[in-house]
C-alpha positions as a Markdown table, in Angstrom:
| # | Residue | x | y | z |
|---|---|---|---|---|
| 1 | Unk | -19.4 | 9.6 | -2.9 |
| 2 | Unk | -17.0 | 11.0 | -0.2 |
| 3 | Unk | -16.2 | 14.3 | -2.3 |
| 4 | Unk | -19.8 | 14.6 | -2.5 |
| 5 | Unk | -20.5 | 14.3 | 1.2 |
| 6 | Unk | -17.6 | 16.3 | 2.2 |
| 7 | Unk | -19.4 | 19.7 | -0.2 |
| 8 | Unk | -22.7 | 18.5 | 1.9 |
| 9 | Unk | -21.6 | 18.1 | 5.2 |
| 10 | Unk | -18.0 | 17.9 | 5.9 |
| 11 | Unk | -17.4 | 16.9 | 9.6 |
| 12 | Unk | -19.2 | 13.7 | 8.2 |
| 13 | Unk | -16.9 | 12.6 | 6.4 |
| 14 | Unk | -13.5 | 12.9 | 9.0 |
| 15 | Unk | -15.5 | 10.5 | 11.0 |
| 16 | Unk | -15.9 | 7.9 | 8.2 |
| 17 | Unk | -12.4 | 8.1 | 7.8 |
| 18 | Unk | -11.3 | 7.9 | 11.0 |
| 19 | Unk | -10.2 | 11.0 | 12.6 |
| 20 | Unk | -12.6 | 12.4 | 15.1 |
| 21 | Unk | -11.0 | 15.0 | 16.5 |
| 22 | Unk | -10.3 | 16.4 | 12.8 |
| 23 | Unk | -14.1 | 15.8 | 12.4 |
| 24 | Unk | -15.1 | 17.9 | 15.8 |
| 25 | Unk | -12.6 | 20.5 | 14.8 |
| 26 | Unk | -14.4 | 20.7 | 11.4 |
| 27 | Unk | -17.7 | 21.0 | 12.7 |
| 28 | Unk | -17.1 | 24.0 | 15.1 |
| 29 | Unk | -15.7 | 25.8 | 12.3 |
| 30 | Unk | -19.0 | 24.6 | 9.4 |
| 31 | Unk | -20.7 | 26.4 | 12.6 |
| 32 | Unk | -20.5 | 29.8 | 11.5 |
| 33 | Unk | -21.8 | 31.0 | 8.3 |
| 34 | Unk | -18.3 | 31.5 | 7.0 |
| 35 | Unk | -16.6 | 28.7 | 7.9 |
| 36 | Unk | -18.7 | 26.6 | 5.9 |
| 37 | Unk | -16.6 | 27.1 | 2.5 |
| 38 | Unk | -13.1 | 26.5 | 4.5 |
| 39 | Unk | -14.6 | 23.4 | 5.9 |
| 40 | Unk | -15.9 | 21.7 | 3.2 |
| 41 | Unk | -12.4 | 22.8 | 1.3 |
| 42 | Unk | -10.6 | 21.3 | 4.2 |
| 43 | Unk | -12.9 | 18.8 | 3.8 |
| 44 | Unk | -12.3 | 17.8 | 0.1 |
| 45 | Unk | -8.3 | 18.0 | 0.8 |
| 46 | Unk | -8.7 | 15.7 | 3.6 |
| 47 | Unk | -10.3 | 12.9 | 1.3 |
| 48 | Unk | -8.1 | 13.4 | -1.6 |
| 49 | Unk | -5.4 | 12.4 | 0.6 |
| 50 | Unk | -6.7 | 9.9 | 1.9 |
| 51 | Unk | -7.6 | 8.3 | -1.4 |
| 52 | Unk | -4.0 | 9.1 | -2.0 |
| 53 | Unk | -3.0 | 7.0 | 1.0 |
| 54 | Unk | -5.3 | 4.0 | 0.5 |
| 55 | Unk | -3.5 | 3.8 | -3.6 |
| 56 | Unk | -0.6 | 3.5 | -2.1 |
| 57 | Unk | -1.0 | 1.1 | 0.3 |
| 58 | Unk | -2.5 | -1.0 | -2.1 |
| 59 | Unk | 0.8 | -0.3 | -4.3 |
| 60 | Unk | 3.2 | -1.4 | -1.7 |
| 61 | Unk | 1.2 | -4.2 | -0.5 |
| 62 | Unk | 1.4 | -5.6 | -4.3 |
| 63 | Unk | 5.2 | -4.8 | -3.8 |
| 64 | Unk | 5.9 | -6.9 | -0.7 |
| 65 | Unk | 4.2 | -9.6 | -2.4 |
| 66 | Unk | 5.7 | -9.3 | -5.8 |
| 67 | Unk | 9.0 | -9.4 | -3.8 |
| 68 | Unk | 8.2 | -12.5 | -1.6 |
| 69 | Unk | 7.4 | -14.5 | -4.8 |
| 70 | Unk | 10.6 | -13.4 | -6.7 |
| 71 | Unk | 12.7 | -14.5 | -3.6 |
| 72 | Unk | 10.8 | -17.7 | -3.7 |
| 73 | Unk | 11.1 | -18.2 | -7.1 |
| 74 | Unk | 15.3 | -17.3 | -7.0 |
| 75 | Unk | 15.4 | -19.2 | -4.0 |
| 76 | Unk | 14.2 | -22.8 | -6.5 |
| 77 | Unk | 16.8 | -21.5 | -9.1 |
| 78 | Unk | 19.3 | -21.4 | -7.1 |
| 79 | Unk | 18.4 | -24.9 | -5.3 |
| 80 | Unk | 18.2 | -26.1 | -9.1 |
| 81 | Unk | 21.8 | -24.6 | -10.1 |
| 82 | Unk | 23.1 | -26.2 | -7.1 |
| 83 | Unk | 21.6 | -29.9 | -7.5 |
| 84 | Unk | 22.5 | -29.8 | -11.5 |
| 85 | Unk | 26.6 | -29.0 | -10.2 |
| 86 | Unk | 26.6 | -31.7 | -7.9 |
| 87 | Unk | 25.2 | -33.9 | -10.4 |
| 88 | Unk | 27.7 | -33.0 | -13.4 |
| 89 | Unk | 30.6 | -32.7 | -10.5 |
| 90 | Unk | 29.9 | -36.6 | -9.4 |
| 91 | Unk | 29.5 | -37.7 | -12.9 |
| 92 | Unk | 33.3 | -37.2 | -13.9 |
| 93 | Unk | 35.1 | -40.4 | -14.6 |
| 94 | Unk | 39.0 | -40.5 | -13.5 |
| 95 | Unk | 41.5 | -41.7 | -15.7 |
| 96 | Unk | 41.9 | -45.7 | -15.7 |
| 97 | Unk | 45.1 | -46.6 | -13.8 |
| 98 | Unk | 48.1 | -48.9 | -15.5 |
């Protein structure tokens, strides 16, 4: 939808993303009969980006946490190998005395 708005009118679609004075700059140059092309190529190049952007957020977001449940998860092993050595370490029987 945004690639099609950014052919249509492209100083639209900086503002939906968020950058206003990209979108002002954009619309001074749609102004004049040539500028129209670069703009709506500028246009199309801003969006794929930030497309690009958002996927990536999204990827490093599932990252961090990925990451916070492995730690969690090492973090019970760990507690688990520790309790099972104290068990097996107090459960050694010394040698009967004459």
């Amino acid at each position: 939808m945004r690639y099609v708005l950014a052919v249509l009118l492209p100083p639209v679609v900086f503002f939906t993303i968020g950058k206003p004075i990209q979108g002002i700059a954009n619309l001074i140059l749609m102004v004049t009969i040539l500028g129209w092309p670069i703009a709506a190529i500028w246009a199309l190049v801003v969006v794929a980006q930030w497309k690009s952007e958002q996927g990536q957020k999204k990827v490093v977001e599932e990252l961090r946490r990925n990451t916070a449940a492995l730690e969690a998860q090492n973090a019970a092993i760990a507690a688990q190998a520790a309790a099972g050595q104290d068990r097996s370490a107090g459960s050694g029987r010394s040698a009967p005395t004459a």
